[in-house]
C-alpha positions in Angstrom: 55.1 -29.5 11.4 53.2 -27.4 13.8 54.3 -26.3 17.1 53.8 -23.3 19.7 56.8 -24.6 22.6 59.5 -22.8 22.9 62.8 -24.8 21.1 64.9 -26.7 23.0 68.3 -24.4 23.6 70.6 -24.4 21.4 67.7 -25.4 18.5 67.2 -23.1 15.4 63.9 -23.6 13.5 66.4 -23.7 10.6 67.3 -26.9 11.7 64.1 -28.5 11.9 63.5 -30.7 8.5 60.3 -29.8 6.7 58.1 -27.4 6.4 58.0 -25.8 10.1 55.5 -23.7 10.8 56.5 -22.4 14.4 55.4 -19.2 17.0 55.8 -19.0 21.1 52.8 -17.0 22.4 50.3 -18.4 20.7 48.0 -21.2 20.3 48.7 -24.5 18.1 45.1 -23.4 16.8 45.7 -20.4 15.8 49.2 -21.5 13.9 47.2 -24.1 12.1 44.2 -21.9 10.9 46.2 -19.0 10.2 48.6 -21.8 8.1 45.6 -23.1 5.9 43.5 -19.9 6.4 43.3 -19.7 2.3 41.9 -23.2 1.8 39.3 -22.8 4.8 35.9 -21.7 4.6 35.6 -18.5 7.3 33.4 -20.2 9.6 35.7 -22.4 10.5 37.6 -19.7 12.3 35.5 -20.6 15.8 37.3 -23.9 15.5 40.4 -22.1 16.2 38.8 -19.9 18.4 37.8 -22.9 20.6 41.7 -23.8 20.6 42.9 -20.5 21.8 40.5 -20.4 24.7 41.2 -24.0 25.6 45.0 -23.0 26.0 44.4 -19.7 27.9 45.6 -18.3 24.2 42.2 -16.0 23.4 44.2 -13.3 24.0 46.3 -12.5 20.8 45.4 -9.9 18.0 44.5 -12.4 15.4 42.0 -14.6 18.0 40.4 -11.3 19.4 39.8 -10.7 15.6 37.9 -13.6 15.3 36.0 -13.3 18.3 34.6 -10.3 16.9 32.4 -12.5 14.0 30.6 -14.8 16.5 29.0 -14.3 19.9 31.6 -14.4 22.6 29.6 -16.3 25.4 28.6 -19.1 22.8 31.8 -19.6 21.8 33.0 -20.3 25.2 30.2 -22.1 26.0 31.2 -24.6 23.4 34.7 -24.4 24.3 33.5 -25.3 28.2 32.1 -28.6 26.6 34.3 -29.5 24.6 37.2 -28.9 26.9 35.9 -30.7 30.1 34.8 -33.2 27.2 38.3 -34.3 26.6 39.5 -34.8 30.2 36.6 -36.7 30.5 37.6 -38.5 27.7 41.3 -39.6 28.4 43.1 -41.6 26.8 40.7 -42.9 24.6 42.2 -41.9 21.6 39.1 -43.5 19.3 37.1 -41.3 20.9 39.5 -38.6 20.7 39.9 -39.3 16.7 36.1 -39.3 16.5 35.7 -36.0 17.8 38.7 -34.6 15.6 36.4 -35.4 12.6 33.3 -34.0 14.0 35.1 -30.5 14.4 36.7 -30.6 11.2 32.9 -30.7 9.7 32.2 -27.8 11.8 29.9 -29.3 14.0 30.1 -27.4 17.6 30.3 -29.7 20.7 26.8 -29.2 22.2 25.1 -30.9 18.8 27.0 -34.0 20.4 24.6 -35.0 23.2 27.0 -37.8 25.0 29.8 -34.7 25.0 27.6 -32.5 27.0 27.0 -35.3 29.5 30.8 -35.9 29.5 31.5 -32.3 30.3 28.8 -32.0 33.1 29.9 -35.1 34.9 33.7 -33.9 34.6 32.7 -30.8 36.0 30.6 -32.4 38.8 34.4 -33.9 39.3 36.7 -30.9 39.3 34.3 -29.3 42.0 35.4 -32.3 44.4 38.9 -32.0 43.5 39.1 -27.7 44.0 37.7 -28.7 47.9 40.2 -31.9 48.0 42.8 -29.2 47.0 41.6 -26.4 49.1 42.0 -28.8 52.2 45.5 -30.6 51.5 47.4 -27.3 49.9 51.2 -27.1 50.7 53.5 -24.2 50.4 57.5 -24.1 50.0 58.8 -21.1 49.0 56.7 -19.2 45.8 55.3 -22.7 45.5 52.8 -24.3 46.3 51.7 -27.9 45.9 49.7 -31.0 46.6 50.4 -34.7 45.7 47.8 -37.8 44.4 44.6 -35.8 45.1 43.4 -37.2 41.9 41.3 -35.4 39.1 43.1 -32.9 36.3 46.8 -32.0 37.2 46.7 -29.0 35.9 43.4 -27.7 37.2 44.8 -29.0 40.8 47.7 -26.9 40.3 45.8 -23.4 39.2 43.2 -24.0 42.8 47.1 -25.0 44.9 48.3 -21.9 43.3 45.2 -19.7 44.1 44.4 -20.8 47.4 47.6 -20.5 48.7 48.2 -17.0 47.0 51.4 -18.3 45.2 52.8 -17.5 42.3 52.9 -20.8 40.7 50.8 -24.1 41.4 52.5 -27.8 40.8 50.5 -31.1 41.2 51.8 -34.0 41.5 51.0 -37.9 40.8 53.5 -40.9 42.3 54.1 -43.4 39.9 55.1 -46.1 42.1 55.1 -48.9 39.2 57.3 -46.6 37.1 59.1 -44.8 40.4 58.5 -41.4 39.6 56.5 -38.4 40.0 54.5 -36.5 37.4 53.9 -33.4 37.7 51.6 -30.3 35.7 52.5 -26.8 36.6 51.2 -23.3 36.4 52.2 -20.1 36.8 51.4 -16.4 36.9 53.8 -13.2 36.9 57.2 -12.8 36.5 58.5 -16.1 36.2 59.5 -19.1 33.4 58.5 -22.4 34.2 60.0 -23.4 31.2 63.7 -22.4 31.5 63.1 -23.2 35.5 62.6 -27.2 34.5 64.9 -27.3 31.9 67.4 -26.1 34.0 66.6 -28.1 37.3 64.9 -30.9 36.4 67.9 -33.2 34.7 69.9 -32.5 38.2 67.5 -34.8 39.3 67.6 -37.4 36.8 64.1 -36.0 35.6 62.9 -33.7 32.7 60.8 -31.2 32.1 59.9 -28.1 30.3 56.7 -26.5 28.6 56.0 -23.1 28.2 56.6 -20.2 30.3 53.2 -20.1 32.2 52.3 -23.9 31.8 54.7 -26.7 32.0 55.5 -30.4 33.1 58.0 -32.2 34.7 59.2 -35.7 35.5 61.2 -36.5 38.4 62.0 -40.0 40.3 60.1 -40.3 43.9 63.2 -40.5 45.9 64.6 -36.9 44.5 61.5 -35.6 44.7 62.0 -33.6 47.7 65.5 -32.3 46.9 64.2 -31.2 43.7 60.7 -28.9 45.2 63.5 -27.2 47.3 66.0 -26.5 44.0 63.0 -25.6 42.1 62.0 -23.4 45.4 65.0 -21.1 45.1 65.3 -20.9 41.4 61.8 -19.3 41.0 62.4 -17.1 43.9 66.0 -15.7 41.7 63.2 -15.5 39.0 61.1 -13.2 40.7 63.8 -11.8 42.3 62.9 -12.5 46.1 63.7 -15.0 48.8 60.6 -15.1 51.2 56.9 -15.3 50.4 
């Protein structure tokens, strides 16, 4: 088993059955090529290279090693298509499966015609949703966030975040069928998203967790509210101030 979140508290890897290959910081990529680096031939390393970029994870010692034996802008080039590719794809886990095989033979993503057009029109979509974003952005605290404006939760939180110069971004979709609110966040400086929704979320009858930059959360609509404002002043104790 593979895995770069942080353990639940109170977990030791020790108690994980299996073989458990584990690391915080890095990439699920980079774990899994550095894993079966011996049985690999060495140009499959851009695969793992295209993994680290598309979790913001490029930056480690091993993946800037990498980089060095291929052409930087190609390879996230390809990582561009093949990234916009797959939230263009969805949950169409065929497709998904298909694609899994076509990197494991080392074919790069712009050999596959229909994932190019995939990754254009998904672009042509995330442009409409920064401007849906840029218009709607609210702010509480070192938050700020927007609800249902469609589009890639996490690439609405990063614009909420950056257009409203806060620290961390959240986006939100109602569930009304299911009577919750899902929710991708993101985050830059001195705070931990993880511990944060680990530690606030249940007090809401939700959950939520993730990694320290980069998390999700799960909270019914009717607490929805109380919980923004919780969450409010725990990231402000984080970052160890009360008014942004």
């Amino acid at each position: 088993y593979i895995d770069h979140h942080p353990l639940p508290e109170g977990l030791s890897p020790y108690e994980v059955p299996g073989e458990f290959v584990h690391g915080v910081g890095v990439c699920a990529s980079e774990l899994t090529y550095r894993f079966f680096e011996d049985r690999l031939s060495r140009d499959m390393s851009r695969i793992a290279v295209y993994g680290a970029i598309g979790d913001y994870a490029d930056d480690t010692p091993y993946i800037r090693r990498l980089v060095q034996d291929w052409d930087k802008r190609v390879l996230y080039f390809e990582t561009g298509i093949l990234i916009q590719a797959l939230d263009a794809i969805g949950r169409n886990y065929e497709r998904k499966r298909g694609l899994v095989w076509m990197l494991s033979e080392n074919v790069p993503p712009s050999a596959d015609d229909e994932l190019v057009e995939l990754a254009l029109e998904q672009t042509r979509r995330d442009e409409e949703l920064r401007l849906r974003v840029k218009n709607v952005v609210r702010t509480i605290g070192p938050i700020a966030y927007v609800l249902d404006v469609g589009g890639s939760p996490s690439k609405a939180a990063i614009y909420a975040r950056a257009y409203a110069g806060k620290p961390v971004g959240l986006a939100g979709e109602s569930k009304e069928d299911r009577e919750v609110v899902d929710m991708s966040l993101r985050a830059v400086g001195e705070v931990d998203l993880n511990i944060a929704l680990r530690r606030i979320a249940p007090r809401f009858g939700g959950s939520g967790g993730g990694h320290p930059k980069a998390a999700g959360a799960r909270i019914p609509i009717d607490r929805f509210n109380a919980f923004l404002r919780a969450l409010a002043v725990f990231l402000s104790s984080q970052l160890g101030a009360t008014t942004y």
